[in-house]
N, C-alpha and C positions, 0 to 999 in steps of 0.2 A: 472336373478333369479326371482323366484316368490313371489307374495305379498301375504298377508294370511291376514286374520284380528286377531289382538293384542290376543284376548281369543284363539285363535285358535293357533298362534304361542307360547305363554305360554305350552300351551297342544304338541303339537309337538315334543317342544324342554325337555319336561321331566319335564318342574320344576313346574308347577301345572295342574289339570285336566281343562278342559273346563268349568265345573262349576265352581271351585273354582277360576278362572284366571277371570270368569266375574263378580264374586261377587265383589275379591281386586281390578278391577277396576273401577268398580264402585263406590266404598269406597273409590276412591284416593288414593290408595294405591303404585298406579305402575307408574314409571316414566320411559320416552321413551328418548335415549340422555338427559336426565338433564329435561325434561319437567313432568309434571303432566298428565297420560291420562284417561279418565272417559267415554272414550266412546269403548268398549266391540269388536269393528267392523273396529278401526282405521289401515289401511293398513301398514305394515311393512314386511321388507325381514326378517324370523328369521335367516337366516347364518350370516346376516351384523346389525341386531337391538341392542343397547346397553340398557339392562332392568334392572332397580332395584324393587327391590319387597320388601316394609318397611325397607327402608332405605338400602336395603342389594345386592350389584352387581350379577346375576344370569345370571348363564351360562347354557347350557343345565347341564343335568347330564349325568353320566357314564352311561350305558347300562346297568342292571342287571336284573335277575327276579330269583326268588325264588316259588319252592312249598313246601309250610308249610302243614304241619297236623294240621287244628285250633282243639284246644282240646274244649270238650263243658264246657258251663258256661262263655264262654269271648267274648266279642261284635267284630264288623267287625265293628270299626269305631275310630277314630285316638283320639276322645275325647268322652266319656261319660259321659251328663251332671246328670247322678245318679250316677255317682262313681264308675260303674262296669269295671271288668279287661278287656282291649282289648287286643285285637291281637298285637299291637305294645309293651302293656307291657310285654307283653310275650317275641315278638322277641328284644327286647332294641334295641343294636345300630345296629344289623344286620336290621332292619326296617326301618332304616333313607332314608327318601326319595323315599319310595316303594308307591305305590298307590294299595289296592285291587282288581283285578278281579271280580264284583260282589262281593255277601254276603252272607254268612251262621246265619243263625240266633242264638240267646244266647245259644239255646238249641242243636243244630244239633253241627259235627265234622266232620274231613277229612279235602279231599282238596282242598285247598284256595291259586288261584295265584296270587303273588303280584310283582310286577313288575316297573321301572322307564320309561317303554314306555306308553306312556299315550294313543298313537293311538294305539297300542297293544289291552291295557285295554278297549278301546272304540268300539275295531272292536269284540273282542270276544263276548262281555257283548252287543252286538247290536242281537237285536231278527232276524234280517232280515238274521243273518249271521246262523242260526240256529245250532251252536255249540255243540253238547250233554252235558248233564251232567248227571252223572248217580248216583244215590245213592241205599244203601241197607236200604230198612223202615222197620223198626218194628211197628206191629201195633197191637191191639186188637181185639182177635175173629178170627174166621175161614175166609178169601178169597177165597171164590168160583168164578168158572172161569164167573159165570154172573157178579158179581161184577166190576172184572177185564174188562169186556169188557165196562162196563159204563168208566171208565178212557181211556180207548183207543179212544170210540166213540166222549166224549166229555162233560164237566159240564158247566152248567149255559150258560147264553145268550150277546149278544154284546162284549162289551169292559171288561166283567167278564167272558167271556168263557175261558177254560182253558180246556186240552187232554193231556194225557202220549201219548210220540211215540211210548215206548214199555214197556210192567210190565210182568216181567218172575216170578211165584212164587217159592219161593226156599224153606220156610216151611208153612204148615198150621194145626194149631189146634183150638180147642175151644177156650184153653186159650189167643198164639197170634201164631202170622204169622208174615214173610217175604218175602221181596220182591224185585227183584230189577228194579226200575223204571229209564226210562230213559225220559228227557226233551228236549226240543228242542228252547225255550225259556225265559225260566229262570225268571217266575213272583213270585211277591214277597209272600212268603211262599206257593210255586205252592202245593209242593209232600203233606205238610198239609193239604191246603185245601181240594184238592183229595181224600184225602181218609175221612177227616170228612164230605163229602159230599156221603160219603159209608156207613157211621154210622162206620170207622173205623178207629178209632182214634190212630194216629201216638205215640210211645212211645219213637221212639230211632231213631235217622236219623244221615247217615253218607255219605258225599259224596265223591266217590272213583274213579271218571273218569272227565275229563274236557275235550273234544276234543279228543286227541290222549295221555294226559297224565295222566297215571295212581298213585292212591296215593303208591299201593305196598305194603310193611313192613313197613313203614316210620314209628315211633310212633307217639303218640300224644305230642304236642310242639314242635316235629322236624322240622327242614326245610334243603332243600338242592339246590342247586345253579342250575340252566338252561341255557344251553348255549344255542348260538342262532342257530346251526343249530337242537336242537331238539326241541326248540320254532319251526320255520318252518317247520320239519316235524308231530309236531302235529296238528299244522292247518295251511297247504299250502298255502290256500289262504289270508293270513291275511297279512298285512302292519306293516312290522320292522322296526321302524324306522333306519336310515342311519348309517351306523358303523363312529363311532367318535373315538372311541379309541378300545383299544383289550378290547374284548368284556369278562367277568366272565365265566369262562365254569365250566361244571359238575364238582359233587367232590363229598365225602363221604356226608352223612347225617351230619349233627350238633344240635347241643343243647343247648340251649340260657333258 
């Protein structure tokens, strides 16, 4: 079997991301067979490693992944230190364990996958793997098709350049316009800064496509279950982790 370094068999095996597995070890947090480890890199087999994570026995997790509708106004983030509502209070115990697919910011809604495979989360949410995301923008003011061709061409320079793969517009008037834009990357408040770098400032953002999966009907606060063969038909090429037990399949929408 193979050896992996400790942050990386953490992440693997479900029960924290690669961040979050080098931070606890770091912290002393994690102990390997009964010992203390603090070093991020230390080789272990995850099938045969015995890990505690403060004070507590951790096994991989179950297999699950979930697409929620984040409604706006509630953060993408498991704690927030101003006290605003996350995603997880929304979803309570149906969220235990889930890690998000990327982020939607306070103000944007749709959909948000969350999910216990953590190489899942890491191969989508990796730019190299160039994933779609698509949302529908509301913005301010008329989008004329010059505009538009500035987001396709490309904004600002080096490691701030940012382009839409694709911006179809669906209305436009004086007062505002839509549009639906598709990304290929996923930088952090891409479709915003896009268009205020058009003088056309974003009013309502909704993201409606991830790869091959669509948000649909779903409402807002819903979520409904992903089995795994439609995780691998939405992005073929991406790494599942290893079936451990029978895996949650599809089912109606729910409401948490």
């Amino acid at each position: 079997m193979k050896t992996v370094a400790l942050n990386r068999a953490l992440s693997k095996l479900g029960i924290l991301s690669r961040a979050q597995a080098t931070e606890a070890i770091q912290a002393g947090r994690v102990r390997v067979h009964g010992r203390i480890v603090t070093n991020p890199r230390q080789p272990v087999v995850p099938e045969r490693v015995h890990i505690v994570v403060d004070g507590e026995r951790r096994a991989a997790s179950k297999w699950r992944t979930i697409l929620f509708h984040k409604p706006r106004g509630v953060v993408t983030t498991r704690r927030d230190p101003e006290g605003r509502r996350t995603v997880y209070d929304v979803l309570g115990d149906a969220g235990r364990g889930l890690v998000a697919v990327g982020r939607l910011d306070l103000a944007a809604s749709g959909l948000l996958l969350l999910t216990t495979d953590t190489r899942l989360a890491d191969w989508i949410a990796d730019p190299r793997h160039a994933v779609p995301r698509i949302y529908v923008a509301t913005v301010r003011g008329n989008l004329e098709t010059s505009k538009v061709a500035r987001l396709t061409a490309g904004i600002g320079q080096g490691r701030d350049r940012m382009h839409a793969h694709a911006v179809t517009i669906l209305k436009s008037s004086s007062r505002e316009s839509r549009a639906l834009v598709e990304l290929r990357e996923g930088k952090n408040r891409e479709v915003r800064r896009l268009f205020d770098a058009i003088d056309r400032p974003v009013t309502e953002l909704k993201r409606v496509r991830l790869g091959g999966l669509e948000l649909s009907d779903l409402e807002p606060g819903r979520w409904r279950d992903v089995s795994r063969a439609e995780v691998a038909g939405a992005f073929p090429e991406a790494k599942i982790r290893a079936r451990r037990s029978r895996s949650v399949q599809g089912s109606k929408p729910r409401e948490v």
